[in-house]
C-alpha positions in Angstrom: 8.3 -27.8 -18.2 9.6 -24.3 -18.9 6.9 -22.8 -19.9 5.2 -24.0 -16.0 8.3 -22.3 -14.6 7.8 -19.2 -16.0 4.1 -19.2 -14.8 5.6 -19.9 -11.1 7.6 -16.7 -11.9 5.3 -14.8 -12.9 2.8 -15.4 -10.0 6.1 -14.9 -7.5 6.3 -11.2 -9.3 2.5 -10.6 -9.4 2.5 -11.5 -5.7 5.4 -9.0 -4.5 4.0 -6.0 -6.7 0.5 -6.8 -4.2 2.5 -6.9 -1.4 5.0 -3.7 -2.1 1.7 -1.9 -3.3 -0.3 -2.7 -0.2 3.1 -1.9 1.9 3.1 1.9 0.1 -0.1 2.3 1.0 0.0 1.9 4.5 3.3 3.7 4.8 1.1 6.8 3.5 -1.5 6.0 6.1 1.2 5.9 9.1 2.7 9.0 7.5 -0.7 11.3 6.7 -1.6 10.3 10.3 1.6 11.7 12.2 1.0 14.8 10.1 -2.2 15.4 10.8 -1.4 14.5 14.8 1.5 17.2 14.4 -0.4 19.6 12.7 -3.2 19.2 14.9 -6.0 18.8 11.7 -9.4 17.1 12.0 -9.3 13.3 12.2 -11.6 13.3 8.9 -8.9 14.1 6.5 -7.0 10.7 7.9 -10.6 9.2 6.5 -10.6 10.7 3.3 -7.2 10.0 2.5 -8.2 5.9 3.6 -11.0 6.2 1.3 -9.0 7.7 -1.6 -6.4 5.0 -1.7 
């Protein structure tokens, strides 16, 4: 019985690191885009910087 609670655990972690990870990532999208709208750069940085993450 313990041993099956620590697997729920462990898939409750695995599952907010995948979440938190793919929330980073599109923070850095929203962010690089303002930039590059500010800065007034080409829209294919925006698409490297999607491909690289």
């Amino acid at each position: 019985m313990l041993e099956l609670v620590k697997m729920q655990d462990m898939g409750r972690l695995l599952w907010s690191l995948r979440t938190g990870i793919f929330a980073a990532g599109l923070l850095v999208l929203i962010g690089v885009g303002i930039v590059i709208y500010i800065m007034d750069l080409d829209l294919k940085l925006w698409l490297f910087v999607l491909t690289d993450l």
